[in-house]
N, C-alpha and C positions, 0 to 999 in steps of 0.2 A: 087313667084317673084312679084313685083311693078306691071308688063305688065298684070301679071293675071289678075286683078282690074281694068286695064282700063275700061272706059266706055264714050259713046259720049253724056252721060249729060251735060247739058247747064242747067247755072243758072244766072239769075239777078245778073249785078253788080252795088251793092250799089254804092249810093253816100257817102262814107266818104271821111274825109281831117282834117287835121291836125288844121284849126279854123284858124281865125285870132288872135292879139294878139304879144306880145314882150316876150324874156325872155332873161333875165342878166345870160351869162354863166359865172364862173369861174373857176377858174384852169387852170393851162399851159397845161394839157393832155387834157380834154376837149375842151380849146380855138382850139387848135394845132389842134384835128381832126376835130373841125369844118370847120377852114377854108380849111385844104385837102380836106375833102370831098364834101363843098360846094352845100350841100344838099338841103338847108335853107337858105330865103336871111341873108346877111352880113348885119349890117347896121353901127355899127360905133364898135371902139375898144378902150376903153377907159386906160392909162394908167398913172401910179402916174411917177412924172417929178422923183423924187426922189428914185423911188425904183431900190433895186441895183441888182436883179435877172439875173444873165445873158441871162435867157431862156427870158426874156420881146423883149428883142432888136431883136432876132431870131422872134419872135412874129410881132412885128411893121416892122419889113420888108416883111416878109411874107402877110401881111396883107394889106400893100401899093403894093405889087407886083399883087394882086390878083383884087385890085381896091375899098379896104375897106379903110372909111377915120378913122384913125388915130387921137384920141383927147390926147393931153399930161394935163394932170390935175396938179396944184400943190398940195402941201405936206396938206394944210386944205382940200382943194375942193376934194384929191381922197382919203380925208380920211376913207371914207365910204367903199373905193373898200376892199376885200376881201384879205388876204394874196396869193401871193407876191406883189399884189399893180395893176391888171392889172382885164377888164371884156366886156365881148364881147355882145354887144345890136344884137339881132338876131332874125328872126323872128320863128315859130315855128315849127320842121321836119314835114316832108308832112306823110301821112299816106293813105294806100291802100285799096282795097276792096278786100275781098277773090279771085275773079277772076284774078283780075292782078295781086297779089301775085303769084296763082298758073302759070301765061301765061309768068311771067317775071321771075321764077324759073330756071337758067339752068340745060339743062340734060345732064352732064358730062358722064365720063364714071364708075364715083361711082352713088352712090342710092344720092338724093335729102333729106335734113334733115330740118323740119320745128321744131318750139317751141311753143308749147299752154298752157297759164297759165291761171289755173279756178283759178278765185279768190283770186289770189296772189297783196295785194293793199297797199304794203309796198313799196314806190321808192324805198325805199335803196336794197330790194330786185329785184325791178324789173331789176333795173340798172348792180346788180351782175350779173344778168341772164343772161340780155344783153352781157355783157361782154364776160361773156363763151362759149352763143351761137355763138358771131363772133369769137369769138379765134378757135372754134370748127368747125367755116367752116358752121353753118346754113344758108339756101340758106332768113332764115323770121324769124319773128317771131307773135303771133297771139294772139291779148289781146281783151277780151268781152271791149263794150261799157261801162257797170255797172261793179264795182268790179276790176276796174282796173285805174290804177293812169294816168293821163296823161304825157306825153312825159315832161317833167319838165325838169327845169336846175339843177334840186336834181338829176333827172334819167341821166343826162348826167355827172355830176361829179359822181355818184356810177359806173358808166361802165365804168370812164377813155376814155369816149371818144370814144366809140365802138359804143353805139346809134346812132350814125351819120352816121354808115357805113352800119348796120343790116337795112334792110328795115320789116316793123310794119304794119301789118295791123288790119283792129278792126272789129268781128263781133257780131251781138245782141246775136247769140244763138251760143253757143259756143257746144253744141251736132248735131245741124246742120249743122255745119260747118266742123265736123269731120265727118260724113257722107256723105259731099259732096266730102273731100278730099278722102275717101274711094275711092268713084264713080272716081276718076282722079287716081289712081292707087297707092294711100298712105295707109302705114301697120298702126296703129295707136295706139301707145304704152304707156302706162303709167307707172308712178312711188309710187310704194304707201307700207309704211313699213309694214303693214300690206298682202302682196300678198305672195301666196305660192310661184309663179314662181322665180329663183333666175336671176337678171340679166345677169350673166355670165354662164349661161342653153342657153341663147336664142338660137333656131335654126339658123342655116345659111341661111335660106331662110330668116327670118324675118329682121335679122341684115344686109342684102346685099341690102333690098331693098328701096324703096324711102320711109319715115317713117316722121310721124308727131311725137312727143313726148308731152305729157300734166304731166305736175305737177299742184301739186295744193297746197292749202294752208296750211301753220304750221299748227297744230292742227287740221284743220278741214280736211285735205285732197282732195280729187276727190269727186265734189258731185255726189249724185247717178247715175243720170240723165246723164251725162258725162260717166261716169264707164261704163255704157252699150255700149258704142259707142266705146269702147276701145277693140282691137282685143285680147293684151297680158299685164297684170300688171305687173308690174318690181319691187324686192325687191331688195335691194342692202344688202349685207348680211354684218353684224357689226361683230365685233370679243369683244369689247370692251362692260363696265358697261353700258351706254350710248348709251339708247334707239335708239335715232332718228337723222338727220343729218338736219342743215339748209337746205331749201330750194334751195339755189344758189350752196350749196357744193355738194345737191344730183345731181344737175344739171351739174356740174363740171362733176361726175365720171358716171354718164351715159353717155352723151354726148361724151367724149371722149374715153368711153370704143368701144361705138357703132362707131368710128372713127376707132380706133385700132383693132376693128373684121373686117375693110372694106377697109382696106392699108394704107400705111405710111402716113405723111404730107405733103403737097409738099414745 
């Protein structure tokens, strides 16, 4: 169980943060969770006078209600704005250090689910990933410095808007950082098509307990370095001609498998 692993190691917590800097969000699903979650300052919400979306006007009130100023652009000047006419200037999600990730984790009465991705530096994938770990209930998720894209306005329209909710943290060494989560009482499990283990074998102790998960990259997978630090590799077993699965989709049915072995949704 998770409790087995405990351990009263203390480690340095970094200074990371999110930078300074602007990003132009769009999309009504990423505008919309940005300003719920209110993670990241607001700074102005730009929208075309003319466009006829009805989710814009949901948007501009919402946005006025929360104390974001509201620009109406016309039909030349928001020419530029992005379909449906509307983009929200913002500054950029705050990002963690391993320690406050693990201190600000809560401990429910299921096992804690973190997301580690070696070398995955595709937004569009990061953003899916994103997506799934929050639908999936992850209490984090855990991106290297090197080999991993920044928090972008790409990563927040590929999640729909989940990055805003999913708290990020970033460390240099992402085999050290699974052996510190080790030492905090985390099972540390990987996914890689190549493993004998089949996901749906996992014992019940390992699926019950507080569990880091690492994918890694198309093609290249878990580097080695990594792989060592991994308690149990996870195949997801194919029926079909077609080797291998995206990245975000192997993370889809892990993710929610290891949900589905540990109780309902709520």
């Amino acid at each position: 169980m998770g409790a087995e692993r405990r351990s009263s190691r203390r480690f340095a917590r970094p200074a990371y943060g999110g930078g300074g800097g602007s990003e132009r969000i769009t999309g009504l699903n990423p505008i919309r969770e940005a300003l719920a979650a209110r993670r990241r300052e607001l700074r102005r919400l730009d929208v075309r006078v003319d466009a006829t979306h009805p989710g814009l006007v949901e948007l501009a009130e919402r946005a006025r209600k929360i104390g974001v100023r509201v620009r109406e652009l016309s039909e030349a000047d928001g020419d530029r704005l992005a379909p449906p006419g509307v983009e929200l200037d913002a500054g950029p999600l705050p990002e963690l250090g391993l320690e406050e990730l693990i201190a600000t984790s809560p401990e429910g009465p299921g096992p804690r689910t973190l997301v580690a991705l070696d070398g995955v530096e595709d937004p569009q994938n990061l953003g899916a990933i994103a997506r799934v770990a929050e639908s999936a209930g992850a209490e984090g998720l855990i991106l290297t410095h090197r080999h991993a894209p920044p928090l972008s306005a790409a990563v927040a329209r590929a999640s729909a808007g989940a990055i805003e909710w999913l708290r990020v943290a970033r460390v240099p060494n992402l085999a050290r950082a699974l052996e510190v989560l080790q030492g905090e009482g985390f099972w540390v499990l990987g996914a890689d098509e190549q493993a004998t283990d089949s996901l749906y074998d996992l014992p019940d102790r390992l699926a019950s307990a507080d569990r880091v998960v690492v994918f890694g990259a198309e093609g290249r997978g878990l580097r080695p370095g990594v792989a060592k630090r991994i308690d149990r590799i996870l195949r997801i077993p194919l029926r079909g001609k077609v080797a291998s699965l995206n990245v975000s989709t192997a993370a889809s049915v892990v993710l929610f498998e290891l949900g589905r072995r540990t109780g309902p949704a709520g």
